[in-house]
C-alpha distance (Angstrom), angle and dihedral (degrees) to the residues before:
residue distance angle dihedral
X1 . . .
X2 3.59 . .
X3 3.79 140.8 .
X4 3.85 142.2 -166.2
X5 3.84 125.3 -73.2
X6 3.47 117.0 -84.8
X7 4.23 86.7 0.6
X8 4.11 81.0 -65.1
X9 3.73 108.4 161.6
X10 3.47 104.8 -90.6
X11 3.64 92.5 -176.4
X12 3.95 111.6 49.0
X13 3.91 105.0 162.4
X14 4.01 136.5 16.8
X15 3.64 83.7 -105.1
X16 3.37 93.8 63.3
X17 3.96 91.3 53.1
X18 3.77 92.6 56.2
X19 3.40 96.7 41.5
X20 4.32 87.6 57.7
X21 4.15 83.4 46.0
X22 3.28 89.1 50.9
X23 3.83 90.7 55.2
X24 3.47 93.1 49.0
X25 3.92 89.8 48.7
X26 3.59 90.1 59.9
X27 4.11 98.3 43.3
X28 4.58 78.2 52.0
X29 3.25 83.5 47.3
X30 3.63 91.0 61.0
X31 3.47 108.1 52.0
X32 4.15 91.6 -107.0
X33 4.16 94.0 111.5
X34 3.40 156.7 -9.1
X35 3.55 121.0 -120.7
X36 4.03 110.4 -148.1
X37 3.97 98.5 164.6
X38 3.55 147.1 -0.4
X39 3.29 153.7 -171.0
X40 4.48 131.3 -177.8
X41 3.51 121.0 -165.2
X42 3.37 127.9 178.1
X43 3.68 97.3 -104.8
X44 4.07 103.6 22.3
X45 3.82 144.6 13.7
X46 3.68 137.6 -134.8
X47 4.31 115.5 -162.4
X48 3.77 117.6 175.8
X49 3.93 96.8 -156.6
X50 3.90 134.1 162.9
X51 4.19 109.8 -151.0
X52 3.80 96.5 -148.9
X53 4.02 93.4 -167.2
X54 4.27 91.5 39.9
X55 3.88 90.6 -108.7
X56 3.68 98.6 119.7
X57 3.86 86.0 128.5
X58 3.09 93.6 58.1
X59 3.63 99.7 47.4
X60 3.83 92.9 48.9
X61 3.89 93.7 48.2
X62 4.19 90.2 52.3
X63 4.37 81.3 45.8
X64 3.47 97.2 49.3
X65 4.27 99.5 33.4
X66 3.38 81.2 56.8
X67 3.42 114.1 57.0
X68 3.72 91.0 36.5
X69 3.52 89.8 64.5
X70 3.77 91.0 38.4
X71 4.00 86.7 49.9
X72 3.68 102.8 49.5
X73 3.83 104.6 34.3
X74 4.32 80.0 52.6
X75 4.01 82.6 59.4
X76 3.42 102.6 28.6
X77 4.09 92.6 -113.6
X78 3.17 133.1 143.1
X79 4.12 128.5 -163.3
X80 3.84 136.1 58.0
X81 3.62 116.8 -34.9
X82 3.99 100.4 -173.2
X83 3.67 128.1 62.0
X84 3.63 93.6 -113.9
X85 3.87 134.6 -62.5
X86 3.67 123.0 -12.9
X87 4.04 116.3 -90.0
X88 3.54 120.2 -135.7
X89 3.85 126.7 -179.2
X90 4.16 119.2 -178.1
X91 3.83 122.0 -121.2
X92 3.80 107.0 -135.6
X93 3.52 101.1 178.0
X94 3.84 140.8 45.1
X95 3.73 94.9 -128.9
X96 4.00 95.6 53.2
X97 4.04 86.8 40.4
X98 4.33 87.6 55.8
X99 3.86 82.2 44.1
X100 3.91 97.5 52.1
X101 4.28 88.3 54.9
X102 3.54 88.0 55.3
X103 3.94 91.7 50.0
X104 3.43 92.9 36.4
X105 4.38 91.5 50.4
X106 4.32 87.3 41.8
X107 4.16 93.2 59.0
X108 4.07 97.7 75.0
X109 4.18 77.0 39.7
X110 3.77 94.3 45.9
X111 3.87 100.0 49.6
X112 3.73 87.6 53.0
X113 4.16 96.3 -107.9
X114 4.10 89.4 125.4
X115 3.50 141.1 0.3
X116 3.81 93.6 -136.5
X117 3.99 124.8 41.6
X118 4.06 84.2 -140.5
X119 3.27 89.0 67.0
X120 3.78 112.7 55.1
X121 3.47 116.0 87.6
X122 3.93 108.4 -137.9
X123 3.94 96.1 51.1
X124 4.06 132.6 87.4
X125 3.82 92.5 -117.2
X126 3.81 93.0 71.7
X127 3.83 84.7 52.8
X128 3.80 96.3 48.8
X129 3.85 86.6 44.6
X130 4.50 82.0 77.9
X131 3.45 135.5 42.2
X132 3.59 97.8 -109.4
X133 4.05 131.3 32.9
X134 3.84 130.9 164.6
X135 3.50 124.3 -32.5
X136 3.93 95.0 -110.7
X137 3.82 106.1 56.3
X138 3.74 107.3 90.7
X139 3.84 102.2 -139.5
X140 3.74 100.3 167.4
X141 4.37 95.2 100.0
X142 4.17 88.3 40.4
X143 3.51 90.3 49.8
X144 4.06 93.3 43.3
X145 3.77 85.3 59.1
X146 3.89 95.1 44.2
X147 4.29 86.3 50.3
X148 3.69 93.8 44.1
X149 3.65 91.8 49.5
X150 3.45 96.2 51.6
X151 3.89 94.5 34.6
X152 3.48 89.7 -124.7
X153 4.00 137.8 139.3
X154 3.54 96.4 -134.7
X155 3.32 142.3 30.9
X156 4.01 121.8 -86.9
X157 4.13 115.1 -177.6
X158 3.16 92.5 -152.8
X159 4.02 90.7 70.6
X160 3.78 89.8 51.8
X161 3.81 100.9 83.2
X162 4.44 82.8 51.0
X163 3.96 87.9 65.1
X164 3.77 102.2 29.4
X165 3.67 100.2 17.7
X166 3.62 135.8 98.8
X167 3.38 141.0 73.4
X168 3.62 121.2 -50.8
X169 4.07 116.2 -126.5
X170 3.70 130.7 -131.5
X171 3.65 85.8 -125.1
X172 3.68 96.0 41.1
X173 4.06 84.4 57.7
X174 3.56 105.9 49.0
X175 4.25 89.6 44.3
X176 4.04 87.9 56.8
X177 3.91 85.3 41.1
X178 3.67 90.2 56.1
X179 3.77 95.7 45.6
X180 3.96 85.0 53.1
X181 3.54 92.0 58.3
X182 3.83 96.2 46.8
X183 3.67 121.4 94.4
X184 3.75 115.1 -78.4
X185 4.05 96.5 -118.7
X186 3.87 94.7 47.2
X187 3.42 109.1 131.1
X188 3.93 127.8 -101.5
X189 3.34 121.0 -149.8
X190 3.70 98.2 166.3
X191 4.13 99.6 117.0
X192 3.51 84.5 43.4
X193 3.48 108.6 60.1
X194 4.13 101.9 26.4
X195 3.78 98.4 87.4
X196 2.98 105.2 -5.3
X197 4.35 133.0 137.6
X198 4.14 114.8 -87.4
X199 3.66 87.9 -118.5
X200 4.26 98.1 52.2
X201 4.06 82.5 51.8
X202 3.99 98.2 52.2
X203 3.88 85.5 45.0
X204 4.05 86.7 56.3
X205 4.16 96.9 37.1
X206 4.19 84.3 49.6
X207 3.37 92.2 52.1
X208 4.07 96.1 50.4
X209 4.00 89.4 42.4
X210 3.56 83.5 64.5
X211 3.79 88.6 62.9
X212 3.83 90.6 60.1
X213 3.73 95.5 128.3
X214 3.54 86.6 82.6
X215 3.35 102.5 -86.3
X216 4.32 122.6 153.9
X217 3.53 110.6 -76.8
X218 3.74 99.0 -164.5
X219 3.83 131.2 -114.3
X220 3.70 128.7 -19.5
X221 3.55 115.6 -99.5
X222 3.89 93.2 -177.8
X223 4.07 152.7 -3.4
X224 3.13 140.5 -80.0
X225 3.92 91.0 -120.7
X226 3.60 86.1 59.9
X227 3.44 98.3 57.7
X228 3.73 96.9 44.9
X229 4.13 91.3 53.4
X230 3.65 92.6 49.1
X231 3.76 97.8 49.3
X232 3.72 97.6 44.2
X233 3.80 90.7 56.0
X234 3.48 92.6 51.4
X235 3.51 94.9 49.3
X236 3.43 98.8 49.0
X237 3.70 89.6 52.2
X238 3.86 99.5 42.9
X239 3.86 93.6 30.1
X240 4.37 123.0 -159.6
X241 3.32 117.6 21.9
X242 3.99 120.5 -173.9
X243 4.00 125.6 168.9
X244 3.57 112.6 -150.3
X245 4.07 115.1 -121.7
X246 3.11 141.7 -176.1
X247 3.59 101.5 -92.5
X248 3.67 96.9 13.8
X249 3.64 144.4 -24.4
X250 3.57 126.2 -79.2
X251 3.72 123.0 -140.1
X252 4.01 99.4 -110.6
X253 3.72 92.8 -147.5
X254 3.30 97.8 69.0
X255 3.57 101.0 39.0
X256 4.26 87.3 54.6
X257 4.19 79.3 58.5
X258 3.45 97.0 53.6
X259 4.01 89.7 43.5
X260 3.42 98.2 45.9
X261 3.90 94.0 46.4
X262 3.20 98.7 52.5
X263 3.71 97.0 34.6
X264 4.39 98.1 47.3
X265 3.95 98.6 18.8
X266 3.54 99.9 50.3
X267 3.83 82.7 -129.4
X268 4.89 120.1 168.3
X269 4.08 103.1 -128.8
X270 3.86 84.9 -99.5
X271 3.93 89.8 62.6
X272 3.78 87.6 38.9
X273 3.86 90.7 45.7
X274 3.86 94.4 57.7
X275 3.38 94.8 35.9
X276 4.01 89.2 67.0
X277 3.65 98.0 28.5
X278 3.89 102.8 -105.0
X279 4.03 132.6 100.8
X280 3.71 122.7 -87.8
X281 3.83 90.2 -99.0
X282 3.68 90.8 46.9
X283 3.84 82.9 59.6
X284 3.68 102.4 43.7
X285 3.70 84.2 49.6
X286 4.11 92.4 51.7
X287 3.24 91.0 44.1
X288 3.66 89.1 49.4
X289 3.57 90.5 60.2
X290 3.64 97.4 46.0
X291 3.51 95.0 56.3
X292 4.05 80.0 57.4
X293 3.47 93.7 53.1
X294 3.77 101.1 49.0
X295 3.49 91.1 61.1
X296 4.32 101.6 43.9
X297 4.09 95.6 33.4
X298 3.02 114.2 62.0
X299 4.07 96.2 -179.5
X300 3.49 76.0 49.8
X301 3.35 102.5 59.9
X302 3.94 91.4 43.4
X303 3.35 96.1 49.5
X304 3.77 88.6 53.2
X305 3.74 81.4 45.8
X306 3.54 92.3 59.9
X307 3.63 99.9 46.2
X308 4.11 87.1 54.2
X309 3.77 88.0 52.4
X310 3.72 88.7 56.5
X311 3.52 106.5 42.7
X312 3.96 95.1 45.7
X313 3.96 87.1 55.6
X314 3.29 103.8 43.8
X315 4.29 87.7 45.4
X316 3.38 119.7 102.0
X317 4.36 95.0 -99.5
X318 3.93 82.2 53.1
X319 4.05 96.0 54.5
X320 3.74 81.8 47.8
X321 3.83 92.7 54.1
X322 3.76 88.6 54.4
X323 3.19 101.6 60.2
């Protein structure tokens, strides 16, 4: 990802576009990356690329160097064209890598260019929308997923908007946004929670309640909204909830916010703290205590198990992983 200084265009002409494909055609070309899906606005871009021999520096220093040379000699400029160095985040897990086409497909959508990502002309969705495309954008995994879907032996475009299609949520946005904006070596734990057995989740949720001094807990796998829905249901159905303490018992409903806030949403105690209606203390302190109970109750720790389960399938990356 990148965009222009200052949120310049960085982009001013059609000819500009192909002249930055055409740089990434020739870095392909070399054996630097693969190029799985795009997107070019005018002011920013979005690649989803895998650097088979680790030189994606490399590759987007030569793409970049060269159409900023390209750009201002064209102009007669002179300066820095891009905001700063590329950003790069890594895509750990097939469910966040199906989630990042759709994001990537939605932008030309989202800033109001098209009202279908088939139909704008410097994205990968008009290319996946035919059979065939240019040379340098490796379809084979996209396609895989398209077949697979549509338990077919060969690939139909038609089935492409059914696993990378649809509209993009608000929510869906901001929780990819977020991710973006984390560290690049958080933790994802997004294949390993959606789906997965009661007893493979408490393993994961006792490992981060170990990290309750405040430590990074990794990536978000969900929203806040998400949370909030999934707890109120269960406590209307199951009704009070108090864990005994050692000085007196907490209300359990409010410690499972905390928890799962900091634990799915990626959220500081502060965040976590409003989120469930107490101070930041309040919420290092619950969380304190939860981390205590994950590892002496076992019904606790399922139950908390089961609640995670819920909330990161019915989230907005979990909707996505259904499709």
């Amino acid at each position: 990802m990148n965009r222009g200084i200052a949120r310049r265009t960085l982009f001013e002409s059609e000819r500009d576009i192909r002249f930055f494909l055409s740089r990434i055609a020739r870095v392909v070309r070399a054996g630097l990356i693969e190029v799985h899906a795009f997107s070019i606005l005018t002011t920013h871009f979005h690649l989803l690329v895998r650097s088979p021999t680790g030189e994606l520096a490399t590759a987007m220093q030569r793409i970049q160097n060269e159409y900023s040379r390209w750009f201002n000699r064209a102009r007669r400029r002179d300066g820095t064209l891009y905001r700063g160095r590329y950003s790069s985040r890594p895509v750990l897990t097939q469910l966040y890598r199906r989630t990042l086409v759709r994001y990537i497909d939605a932008n030309p959508v989202g800033a109001g260019l098209v009202p279908d990502p088939r139909v704008y002309p410097h994205g990968s969705a008009r290319r996946y929308a035919s059979l065939a495309g240019p040379v340098w954008l490796e379809r084979s995994w996209i396609e895989s997923c398209v077949r697979a879907a549509g338990e077919c032996d060969r690939y139909r475009p038609e089935d492409y908007v059914r696993v990378f299609g649809g509209r993009v949520s608000t929510t869906l946005e901001l929780l990819v946004r977020k991710r973006l904006d984390l560290p690049p070596d958080a933790e994802d734990p997004l294949d390993d929670l959606l789906g997965a057995a009661p007893e493979r989740v408490v393993q994961w949720m006792r490992r981060k309640a170990s990290l309750a001094d405040g430590s990074d807990v990794g990536l978000p796998v969900c929203d806040s909204s998400s949370v909030r829905a999934v707890l109120q249901a269960a406590r209307t159905e199951q009704g009070a909830w108090s864990i005994r303490g050692s000085k007196k018992p907490t209300d359990g409903w409010t410690q499972a916010q905390v928890a799962l806030a900091r634990d799915l949403c990626a959220a500081t105690f502060a965040e976590a703290g409003t989120f469930a209606g107490v101070t930041q203390g309040g919420a290092w302190k619950l969380y304190r205590r939860h981390a205590e109970c994950m590892q002496s109750s076992d019904d606790y720790a399922l139950r908390m198990a089961d609640f995670a389960r819920a909330v990161v399938g019915s989230g907005p990356l979990g909707q996505c992983g259904n499709r």
